[in-house]
N, C-alpha and C positions, 0 to 999 in steps of 0.2 A: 323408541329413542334413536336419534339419527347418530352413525357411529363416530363422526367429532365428538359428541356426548358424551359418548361411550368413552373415548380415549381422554378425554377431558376430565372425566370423573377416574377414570384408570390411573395415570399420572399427576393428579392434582392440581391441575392447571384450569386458570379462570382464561384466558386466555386463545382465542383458537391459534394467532400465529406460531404460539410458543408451543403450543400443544403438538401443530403437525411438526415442526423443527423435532422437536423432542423425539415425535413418531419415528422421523427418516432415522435421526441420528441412532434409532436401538435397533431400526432396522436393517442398514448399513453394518453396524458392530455386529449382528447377533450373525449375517447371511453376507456379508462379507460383499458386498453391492459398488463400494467404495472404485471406482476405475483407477489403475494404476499408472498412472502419466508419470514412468516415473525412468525419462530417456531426457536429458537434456542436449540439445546440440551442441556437437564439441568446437565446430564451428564459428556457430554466432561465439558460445565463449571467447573464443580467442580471438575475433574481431572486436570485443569490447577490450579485451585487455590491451588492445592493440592500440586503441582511440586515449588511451590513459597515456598521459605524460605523469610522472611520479613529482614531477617536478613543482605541478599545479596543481591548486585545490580542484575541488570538481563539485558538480552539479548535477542534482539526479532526477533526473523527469520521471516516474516508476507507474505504469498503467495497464491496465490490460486488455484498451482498448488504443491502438496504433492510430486511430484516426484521428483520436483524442491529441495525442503525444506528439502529433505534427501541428496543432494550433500552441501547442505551450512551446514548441518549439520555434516557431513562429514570433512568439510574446518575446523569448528571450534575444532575438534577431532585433526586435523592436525596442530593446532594452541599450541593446549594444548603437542603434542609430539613434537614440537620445543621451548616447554618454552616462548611461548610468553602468554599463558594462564596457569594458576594453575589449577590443577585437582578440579572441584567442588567449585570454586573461586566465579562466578556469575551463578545465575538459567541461565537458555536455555529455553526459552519461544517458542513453535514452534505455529503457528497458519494458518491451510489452510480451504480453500475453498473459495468458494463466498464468503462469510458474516463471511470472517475472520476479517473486520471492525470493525462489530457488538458484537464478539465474546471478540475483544479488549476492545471496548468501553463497552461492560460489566462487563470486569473486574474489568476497573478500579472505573465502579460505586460500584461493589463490596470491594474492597480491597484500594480504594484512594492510599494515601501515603506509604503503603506497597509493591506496585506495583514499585518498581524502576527502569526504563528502561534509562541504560546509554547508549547503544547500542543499533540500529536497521537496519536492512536491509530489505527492504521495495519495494514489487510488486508495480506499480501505476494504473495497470489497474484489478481491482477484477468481476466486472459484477453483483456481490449481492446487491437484492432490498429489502427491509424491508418496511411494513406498520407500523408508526409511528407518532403519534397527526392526524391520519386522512390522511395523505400525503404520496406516495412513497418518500423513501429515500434512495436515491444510493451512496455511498462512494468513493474515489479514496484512491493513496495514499498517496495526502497530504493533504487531511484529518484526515486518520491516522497520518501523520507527525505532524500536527498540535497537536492532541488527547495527542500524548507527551512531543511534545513541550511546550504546558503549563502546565508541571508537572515538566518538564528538560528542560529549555534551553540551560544548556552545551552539551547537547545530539549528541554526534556522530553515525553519520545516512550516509547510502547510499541505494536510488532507483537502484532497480535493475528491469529490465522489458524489456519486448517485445516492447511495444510503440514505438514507435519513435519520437514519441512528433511531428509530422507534427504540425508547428502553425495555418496551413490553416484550420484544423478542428474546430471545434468550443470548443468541451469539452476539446483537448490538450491547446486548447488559454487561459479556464479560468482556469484551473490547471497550469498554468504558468504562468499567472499573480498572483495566490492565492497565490503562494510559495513566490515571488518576495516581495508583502504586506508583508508576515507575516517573511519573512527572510532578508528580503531587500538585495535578490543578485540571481544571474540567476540559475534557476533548474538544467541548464546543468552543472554547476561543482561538481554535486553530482551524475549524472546517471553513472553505468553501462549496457549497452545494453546487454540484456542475448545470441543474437547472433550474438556479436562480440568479447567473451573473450573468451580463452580457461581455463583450469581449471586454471593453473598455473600463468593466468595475472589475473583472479579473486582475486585469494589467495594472491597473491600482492599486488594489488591494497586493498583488504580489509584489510590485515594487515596492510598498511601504516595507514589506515584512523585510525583503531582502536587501535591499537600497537603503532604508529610509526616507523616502519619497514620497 
């Protein structure tokens, strides 16, 4: 018996992605494996809160890849030379890396209702672990989603990610079940998939949502 097999028939799972998910995740719990990234820069902090005018809504690019987050950056540059955005109208919130979650959810403990995020466009898969009350704590991105959502529920948002949301995994099951509770409607009418759009159906597609365009 090959030992997927093994741990397949161990845990109950028909499945092998969900199987080894399963594996790390009791292996992590049991041996404590979990890295602790759990130092945020006090710095960037305060250079973000610095970019927030309280005065204006804002706009939140949220990825954990920076290279990504200068072409949306880009998009929205291309939004403002077609008049569908005013020069300097809403902040532009950029926030990358792993523990661009954390980096959110610090803000807004910082700044509350100052923080107005009517627009977001939203990685779902970050990978940053934080030690917090004692426990690893790992973020996705509707968790972020959520983070805003109880501050805006009119909140126009689009995931944009890699994922492919396979349900068969375990972590894409309860991130889509999570969203479905808290929005009561299926996650798939908000993805765009980062590699199936070119720039031109992105910029489309974001304009509609956020413009109506």
């Amino acid at each position: 018996m090959k030992i997927i097999d093994f741990f397949k028939n161990l845990f109950g799972f028909k499945k092998e992605e969900e199987c080894i998910e399963d594996i790390m995740g009791k292996v992590n719990d049991e041996f404590d494996l979990v890295p602790e990234l759990n130092k945020l820069d006090e710095e960037k902090i305060q250079e973000m809160k610095n970019l927030i005018d309280p005065n204006k809504d804002t706009i939140l690019l949220i990825d954990d890849n920076e290279g990504l987050l200068s072409f949306l950056k880009d998009d929205f540059e291309y939004y403002v030379e077609q008049g569908y955005l005013k020069p300097d109208e809403k902040n532009i919130l950029i926030i990358s890396g792993q523990l661009a979650a954390f980096y959110l959810e610090r803000l807004y403990e910082e700044l509350g209702d100052e923080l107005k995020i009517t627009d977001a466009i939203i990685d779902i898969t970050l990978g940053g672990v934080m030690a917090k009350d004692g426990k690893h704590v790992k973020y996705n991105g509707v968790d972020i989603f959520e983070m805003i959502y109880k501050h805006n529920p009119n909140l126009r948002f689009i995931f944009y990610t890699g994922n492919n949301l396979n349900p068969y995994i375990k972590s894409n099951r309860l991130l889509i079940e999570k969203f479905k509770e808290i929005y009561k409607d299926d996650i798939m009418n908000y993805v765009l998939f980062k590699t199936s759009m070119n720039m031109d159906e992105r910029r489309k597609k974001v304009a509609q949502v956020f413009f109506n365009k």
